[in-house]
C-alpha positions, 0 to 999 in steps of 0.5 A: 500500500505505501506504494500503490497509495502514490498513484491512488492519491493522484487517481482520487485527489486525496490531499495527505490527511486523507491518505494518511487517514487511509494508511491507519485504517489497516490499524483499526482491523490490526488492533482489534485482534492483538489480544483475542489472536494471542489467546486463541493461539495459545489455546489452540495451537499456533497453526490454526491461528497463522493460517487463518489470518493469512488467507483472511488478509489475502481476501482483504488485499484481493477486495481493496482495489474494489472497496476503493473505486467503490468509495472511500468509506468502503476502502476504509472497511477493507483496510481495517478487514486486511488489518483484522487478519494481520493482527493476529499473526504476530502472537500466533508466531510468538506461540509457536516459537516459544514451543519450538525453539530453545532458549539459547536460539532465541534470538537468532531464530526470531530474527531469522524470521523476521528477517524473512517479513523484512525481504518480503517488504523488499519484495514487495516494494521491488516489484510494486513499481513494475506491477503498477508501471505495466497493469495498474496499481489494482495489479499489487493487491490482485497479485500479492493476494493470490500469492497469500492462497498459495502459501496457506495450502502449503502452510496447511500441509506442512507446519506443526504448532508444537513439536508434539504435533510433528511425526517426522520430528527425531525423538533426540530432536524433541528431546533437546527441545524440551529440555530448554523450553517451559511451553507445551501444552495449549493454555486453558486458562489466562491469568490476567491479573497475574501477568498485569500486576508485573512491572516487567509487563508494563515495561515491555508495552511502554517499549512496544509503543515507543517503538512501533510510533516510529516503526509504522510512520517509517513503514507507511509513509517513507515512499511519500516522502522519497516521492514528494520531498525527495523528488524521486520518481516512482520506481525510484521511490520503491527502489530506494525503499528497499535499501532499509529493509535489507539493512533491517535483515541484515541487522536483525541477524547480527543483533540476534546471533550477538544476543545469543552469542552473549547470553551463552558466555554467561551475560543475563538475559535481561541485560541482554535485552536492555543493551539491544534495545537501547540499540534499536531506540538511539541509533534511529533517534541519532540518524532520522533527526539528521534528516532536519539539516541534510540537503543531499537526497543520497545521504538521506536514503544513507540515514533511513537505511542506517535507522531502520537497521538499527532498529532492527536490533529490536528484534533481539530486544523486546521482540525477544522479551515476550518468550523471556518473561511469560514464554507459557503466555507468550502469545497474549503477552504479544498481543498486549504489548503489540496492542500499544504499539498498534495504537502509536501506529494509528495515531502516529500514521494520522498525525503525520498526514496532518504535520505534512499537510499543515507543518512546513518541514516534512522532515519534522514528521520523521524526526518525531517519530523517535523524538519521545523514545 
């Protein structure tokens, strides 16, 4: 979308809080199912919930460009539906994570997977320009969407939610697994109060918000600003793009095997977490507020590529942090905390359009995105 919204906006005049006001409609869908996809995946098992919000996300993008030529508030619905699927994703992963990986793999192993979300951007991005240069932007979501049908019947065929679930699975393999993993059986019940009255909770959803306000700003709308203040056309725009998001999969990788790395020489988990995350809070604070005095369009990319990868650090952070402290809840502690950062993303993704349609420096608007953090 954050391509695909460039012709759009020029299509049906949208003015920048009209396209920012439809860049946070996915965030509507996206925080409702934040807890209840945490809760039915640790329930259920984490396959189930995966594979339902990916087919379901794949529908919604499918319907967009529909919803749109039928009207603003239509788009608005398919948008908050494609985020109703997205937002269950996350704690589902989270869950099955914590049922299959070893402590002292962690870090390495959610990097490795988020690193796979970050080549898809890549991809997305890289093919966007051309999709739309050739067939249109409808194209994205007709295209896109059918390629999440094609991953759900493979998913279905072959994913498990717990080890216990695979039959091909060595018993020395689930030996090893279990002996470094507190997480098997599906949860009945959730203590809430319990899990709500830690202070190291509270910690993780304040870090989740001051996170994610800078994270979705940059996501939805780093090709307008390459586009309208860069002066990049738009293949340029998705080209320059994609430079973040290799040097967040790069990072993402050397953060988490650092993580592990240090963690198996004796260093606490928790310090661990704290130093990569300070990595992931100052380094995009230090680079987006360069942005205020460089001229150059080259050293500006330079900048975003630099904060995004550093923020992936994050990813060995408090991404982390989830299976560290609660890992049998692992898939509601998600949802809480990502339920915070999906609401700086609404008002974050809003806000910016307003500065940008109202403030004079539209640099302001990325500078803000860690000016609190």
């Amino acid at each position: 979308m954050s391509i695909a919204i460039l012709p759009m906006s020029a299509e049906y005049n949208w003015n920048p809080a009209t396209v920012g006001l439809v860049q946070s409609s996915f965030f509507w869908g996206y925080l409702l199912t934040q807890i209840a996809g945490g809760i039915w995946a640790d329930k259920v098992g984490g396959k189930t919930v995966l594979g339902f919000g990916v087919i379901w996300w794949s529908i919604a993008t499918i319907l967009t460009p529909v919803a749109a030529k039928a009207g603003l508030p239509f788009l608005l619905v398919s948008r908050a539906f494609m985020g109703i699927g997205e937002g269950v994703a996350m704690p589902a992963m989270n869950n099955i994570l914590s049922k299959w990986v070893p402590v002292s793999e962690r870090s390495r192993s959610l990097a490795l997977v988020y690193s796979g979300m970050y080549l898809g951007s890549v991809t997305g991005l890289a093919f966007s320009p051309f999709l739309i240069h050739q067939f249109g932007w409808p194209s994205v979501f007709y295209s896109f969407g059918s390629l999440g049908t094609v991953w759900f019947a493979a998913w279905l065929s072959k994913a498990h939610s717990s080890p216990l679930d695979d039959p091909q699975l060595r018993p020395a393999e689930k030996k090893l697994i279990f002996a470094n993993s507190f997480s098997k059986e599906p949860v009945k019940t959730i203590p809430w109060g319990l899990i709500l009255s830690k202070a190291p909770v509270w910690a993780l959803i304040v870090s989740h918000f001051c996170h994610n306000w800078g994270t979705f700003i940059l996501l939805t709308w780093m090709p307008t600003y390459y586009n309208q203040v860069l002066k990049f056309n738009l293949t340029e725009s998705g080209l320059f793009c994609v430079l973040p998001w290799l040097t967040m999969a790069f990072s993402a990788n050397l953060g988490g095997w650092i993580a592990d790395t240090l963690v198996s020489k004796g260093l606490s988990v928790t310090t661990v977490r704290k130093i990569m995350q300070s990595i992931g809070f100052l380094g995009p604070a230090f680079f987006l507020t360069q942005l205020s005095h460089i001229d150059s369009p080259a050293m500006a990319v330079l900048c975003m590529a630099c904060s995004q990868g550093t923020d992936a650090f994050s990813q060995s952070g408090l991404y982390s942090n989830h299976q560290d402290i609660a890992p049998r809840y692992s898939g509601v502690l998600l949802g809480l905390s990502n339920t915070a950062g999906v609401l700086a993303g609404v008002f974050g993704t809003a806000a910016t359009g307003y500065i940008l349609q109202h403030g004079k420096n539209s640099s302001l608007a990325f500078i803000s995105c860690w000016q609190d953090n």
